[in-house]
N, C-alpha and C positions, 0 to 999 in steps of 0.2 A: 421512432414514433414520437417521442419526449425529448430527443436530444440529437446531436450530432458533435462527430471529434471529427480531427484534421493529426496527421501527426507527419513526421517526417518521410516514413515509409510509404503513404498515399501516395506522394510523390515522385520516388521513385519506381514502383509499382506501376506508376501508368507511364514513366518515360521510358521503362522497357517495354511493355506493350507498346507503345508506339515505335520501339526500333524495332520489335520482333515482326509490327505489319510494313516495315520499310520505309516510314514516314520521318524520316533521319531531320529533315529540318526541322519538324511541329518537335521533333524529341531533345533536339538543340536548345532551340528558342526556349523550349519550358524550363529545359535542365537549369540555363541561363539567370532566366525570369526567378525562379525557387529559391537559387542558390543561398542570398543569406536570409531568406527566411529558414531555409533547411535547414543551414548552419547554426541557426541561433534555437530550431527547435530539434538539435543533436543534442541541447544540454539543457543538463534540471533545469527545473523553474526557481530562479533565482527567490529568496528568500525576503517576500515582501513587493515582490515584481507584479505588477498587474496588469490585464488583456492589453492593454496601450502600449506597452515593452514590443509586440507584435505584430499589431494591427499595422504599424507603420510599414510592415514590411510586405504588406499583402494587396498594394496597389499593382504593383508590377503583376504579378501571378495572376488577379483578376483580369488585366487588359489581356495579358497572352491565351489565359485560357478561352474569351470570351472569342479571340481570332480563330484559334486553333479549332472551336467547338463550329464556327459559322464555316470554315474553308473544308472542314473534313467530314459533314454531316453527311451520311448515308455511304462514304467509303470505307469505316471502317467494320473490323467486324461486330455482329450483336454483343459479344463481352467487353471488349475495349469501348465501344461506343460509351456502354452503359457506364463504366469505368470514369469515361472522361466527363460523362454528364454529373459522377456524381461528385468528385472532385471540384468540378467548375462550380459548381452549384454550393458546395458546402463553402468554397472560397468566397462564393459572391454573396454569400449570406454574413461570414464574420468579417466581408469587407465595407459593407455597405449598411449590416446591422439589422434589427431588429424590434421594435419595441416592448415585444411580447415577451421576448428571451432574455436568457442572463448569458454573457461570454466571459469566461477566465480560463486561465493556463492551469495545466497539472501535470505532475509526472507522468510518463507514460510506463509502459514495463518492461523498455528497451533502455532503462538510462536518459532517457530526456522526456522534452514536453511535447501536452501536445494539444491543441487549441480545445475549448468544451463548449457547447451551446445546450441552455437547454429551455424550458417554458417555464415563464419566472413561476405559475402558479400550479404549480407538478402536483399536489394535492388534489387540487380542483378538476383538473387534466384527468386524473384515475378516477375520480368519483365518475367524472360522466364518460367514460368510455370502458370501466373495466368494473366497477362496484355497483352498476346498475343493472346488470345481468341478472337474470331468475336465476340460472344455473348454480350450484353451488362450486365454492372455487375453495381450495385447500392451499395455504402457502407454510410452508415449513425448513427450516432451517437452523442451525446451533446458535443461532445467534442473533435471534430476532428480537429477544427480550435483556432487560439487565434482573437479572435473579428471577423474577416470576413476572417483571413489570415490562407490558408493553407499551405502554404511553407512547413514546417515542417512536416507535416506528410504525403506529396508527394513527398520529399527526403527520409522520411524513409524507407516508402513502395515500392519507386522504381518507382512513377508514374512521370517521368520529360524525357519521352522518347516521341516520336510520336505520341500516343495512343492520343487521344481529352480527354480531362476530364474538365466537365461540374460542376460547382461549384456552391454550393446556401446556402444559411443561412436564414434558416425560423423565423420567430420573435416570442420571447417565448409569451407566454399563461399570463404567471405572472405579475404577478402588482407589481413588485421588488420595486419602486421609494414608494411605501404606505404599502407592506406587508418586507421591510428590513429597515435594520439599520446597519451600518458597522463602528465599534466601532474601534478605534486608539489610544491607549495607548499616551496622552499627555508627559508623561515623558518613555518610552520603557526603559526598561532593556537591559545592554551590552551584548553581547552574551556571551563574555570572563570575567564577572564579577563574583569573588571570590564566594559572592552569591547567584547568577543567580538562583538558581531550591529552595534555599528558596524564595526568591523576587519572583521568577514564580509561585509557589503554592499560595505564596498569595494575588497575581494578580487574579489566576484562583477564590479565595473562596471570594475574591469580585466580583467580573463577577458570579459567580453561584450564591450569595447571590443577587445581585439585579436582576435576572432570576427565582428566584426561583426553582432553581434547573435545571431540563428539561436540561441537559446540554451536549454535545457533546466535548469532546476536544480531537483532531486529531494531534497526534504527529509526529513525523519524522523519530524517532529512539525506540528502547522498553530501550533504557538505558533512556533519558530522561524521557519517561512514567514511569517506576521504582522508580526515585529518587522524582518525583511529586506524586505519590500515597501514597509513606511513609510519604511524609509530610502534606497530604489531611488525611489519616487516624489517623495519630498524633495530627491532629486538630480538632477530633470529632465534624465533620458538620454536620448537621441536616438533611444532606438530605443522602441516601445510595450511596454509591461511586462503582463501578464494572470496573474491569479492563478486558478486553479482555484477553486472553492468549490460553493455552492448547485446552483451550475447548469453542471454539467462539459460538457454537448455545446456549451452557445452557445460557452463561454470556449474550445473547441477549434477551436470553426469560426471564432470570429476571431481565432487566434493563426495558424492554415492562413490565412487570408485575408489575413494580414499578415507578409508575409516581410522578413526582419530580425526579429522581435520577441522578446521575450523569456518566457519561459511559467515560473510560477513551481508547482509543485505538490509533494504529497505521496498517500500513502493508495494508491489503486488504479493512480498515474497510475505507481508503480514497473514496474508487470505486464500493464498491459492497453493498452498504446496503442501506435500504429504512425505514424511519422514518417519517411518514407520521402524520398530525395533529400535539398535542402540544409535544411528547415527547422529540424531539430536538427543541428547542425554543432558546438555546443559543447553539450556533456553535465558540468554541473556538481552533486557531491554531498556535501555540507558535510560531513555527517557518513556513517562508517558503519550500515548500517542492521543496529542489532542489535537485537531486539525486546526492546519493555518486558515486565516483569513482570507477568505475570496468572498467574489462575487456572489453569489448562493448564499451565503452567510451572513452578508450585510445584507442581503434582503431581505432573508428571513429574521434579522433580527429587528426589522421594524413592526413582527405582529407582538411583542413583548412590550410590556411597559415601561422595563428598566433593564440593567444590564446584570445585573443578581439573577432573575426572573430567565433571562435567556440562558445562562451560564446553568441555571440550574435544571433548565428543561431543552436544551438541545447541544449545549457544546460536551457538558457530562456525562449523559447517556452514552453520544456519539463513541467520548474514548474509553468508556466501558463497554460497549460492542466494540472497538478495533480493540483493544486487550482482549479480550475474548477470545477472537479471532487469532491472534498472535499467540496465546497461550494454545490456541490448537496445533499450533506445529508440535510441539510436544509431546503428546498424549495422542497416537492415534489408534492405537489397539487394548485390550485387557489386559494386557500382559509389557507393555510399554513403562520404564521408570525414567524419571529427568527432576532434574534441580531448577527452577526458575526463579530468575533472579532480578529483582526489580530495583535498580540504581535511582531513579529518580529521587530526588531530596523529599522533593513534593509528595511519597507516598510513603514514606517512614512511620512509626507509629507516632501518635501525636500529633503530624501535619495535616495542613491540610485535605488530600486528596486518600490519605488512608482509607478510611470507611469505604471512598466511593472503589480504589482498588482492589478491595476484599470484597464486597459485596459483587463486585464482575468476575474473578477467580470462584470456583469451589475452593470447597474447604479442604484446608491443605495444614499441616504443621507451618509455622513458621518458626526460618532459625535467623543469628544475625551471626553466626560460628562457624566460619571456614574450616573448623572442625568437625563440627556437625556436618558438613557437606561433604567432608572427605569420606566420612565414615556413612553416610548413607549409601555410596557409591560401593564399599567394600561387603554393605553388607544386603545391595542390589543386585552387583554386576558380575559375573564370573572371571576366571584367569587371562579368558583371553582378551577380556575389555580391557586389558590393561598393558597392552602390547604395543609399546609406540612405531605409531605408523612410519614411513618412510617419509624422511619432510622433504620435498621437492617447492 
């Protein structure tokens, strides 16, 4: 309605459906046509890359789809058809553009990218189509506000018009203050230090050694994850290490199938996964999750006066809703305890981003004592959490 993606999988999606209706050369040509755009959106979105890194590649795909769509209309069947309509259609849109729209690249939740379109004025978009209803509409979720403050996600959606909107923040369930611990690196690593991602592995294989494993660590970027995984695997730890990537359900069902282990992710794994009882027990988050630079961001940041102003009312908020959210894998029953642990320089007591850190967590103890974390775990966890698992 608001937006349109394109990812790799489209792709192949409809060149099977055209082999499964027998149509072997439209399924060629396309394969053909794809190829390195496919290839180049099998992998993250480079760091600082924008829609132009891509677009180049989407001449070919537009001329083949536009053949394939005129020579095969009304042979195929109603699913494929509509398949290929939608395909061609999303193609000929980020190939040929838009003025109304914003296009940029983002991760996808397969380990790579995958094109985004959406309506530069998505505020304006909700008010006259979804806020102008009599009906009353309820939207609810853990993580719409930062502490009791909705600003933010009543500018984004467009709710700062006439319409009444009634606001409440219900008090969690949890016993945060007795089932957490939010652990602060007493000396933090620079972000810009030569060393950085050796010092970070070995941060993390102290934090998962006095955890025992059970260990979540939620990164930012898949380049950062990458450069921590070779140096966690180069250090044969005792407990099994799994990286999210290509293939997120196997890599979940054998991180679940392996208790003690360690799960190393980024992308989707911030907001959509549920880890319930001991197998996340230590919740580690290198850096704060503030989002990169795109398209959507530069645009929004021309209704701001200044860059203080923006920073202060939409890149802030935003990483205190994604910490939020990240701190949800951790805590998802009454009876749930975990250690999280927040590495970023930037949210140490003192700097910069503290206040805004704490004020997105509940309240929680904080410790900066690998000591303290051991002994919370002994005086959390029973006998058998402490059983090291089979490292494979």
């Amino acid at each position: 309605m608001f937006g349109v993606t394109l990812n790799a999988q489209d792709f192949a999606e409809l060149i099977r459906s055209l082999h499964v209706e027998r149509y072997v050369l439209a399924a060629e040509l396309l394969s053909e046509a794809v190829e390195p755009l496919a290839e180049k959106l099998s992998l993250p979105v480079e760091e600082g890359a924008g829609f132009d890194a891509y677009q180049m590649f989407l001449e070919r795909p537009h001329q083949v789809l536009t053949v394939i769509c005129r020579q095969l209309e009304g042979l195929l069947t109603r699913e494929t058809w509509r398949l290929l309509s939608a395909v061609a259609s999303t193609v000929s849109l980020f190939y040929l553009g838009n003025p109304e729209m914003i296009f940029y690249a983002a991760d996808d939740d397969h380990g790579g990218a995958m094109l985004c379109g959406t309506v530069s004025e998505l505020a304006a978009q909700l008010q006259a189509t979804l806020w102008r209803q009599e009906q009353p509409i309820v939207l609810t979720s853990g993580t719409l506000a930062v502490g009791k403050d909705f600003s933010r996600f009543r500018t984004a959606a467009g709710l700062t018009g006439e319409r009444p909107v009634t606001e409440t923040v219900c008090p969690s369930p949890f016993d945060y203050q007795h089932n957490c611990l939010l652990y602060l690196p007493p000396d933090p690593i620079p972000l810009d230090a030569a060393d950085y991602y050796d010092r970070l592995a070995a941060q993390i294989r102290q934090l998962a050694a006095a955890s025992h494993g059970h260990a979540l660590v939620l990164f930012t970027s898949y380049f950062a994850m990458s450069a921590v995984k070779e140096r966690l695997q180069a250090a044969a730890l005792p407990f099994p290490v799994f990286t999210m990537g290509k293939r997120p359900a196997l890599t979940l069902a054998a991180f679940r199938a392996a208790p003690g282990s360690i799960l190393l992710a980024t992308g989707a794994a911030w907001e959509g996964l549920d880890f319930a009882g001991d197998g996340v027990s230590m919740l580690i988050i290198p850096c704060l999750p503030f989002a990169y630079p795109d398209a959507v961001k530069e645009k929004e940041r021309e209704d701001y006066p200044n860059l203080r102003e923006f920073l202060r009312s939409v890149v802030v908020p935003e990483m205190q809703i994604k910490l939020r959210q990240g701190f949800g894998r951790a805590i998802r029953t009454e009876t749930d305890t975990c250690v999280v642990a927040v590495l970023d320089p930037r949210a140490a007591r003192g700097r910069r981003y503290f206040q805004s850190m704490a004020e997105a967590l509940p309240g929680m103890p904080v410790t900066g004592s690998l000591r303290a974390v051991e002994h919370f775990y002994r005086a959390h966890k029973d006998a058998g959490y402490f059983r090291l698992p089979n490292a494979g």
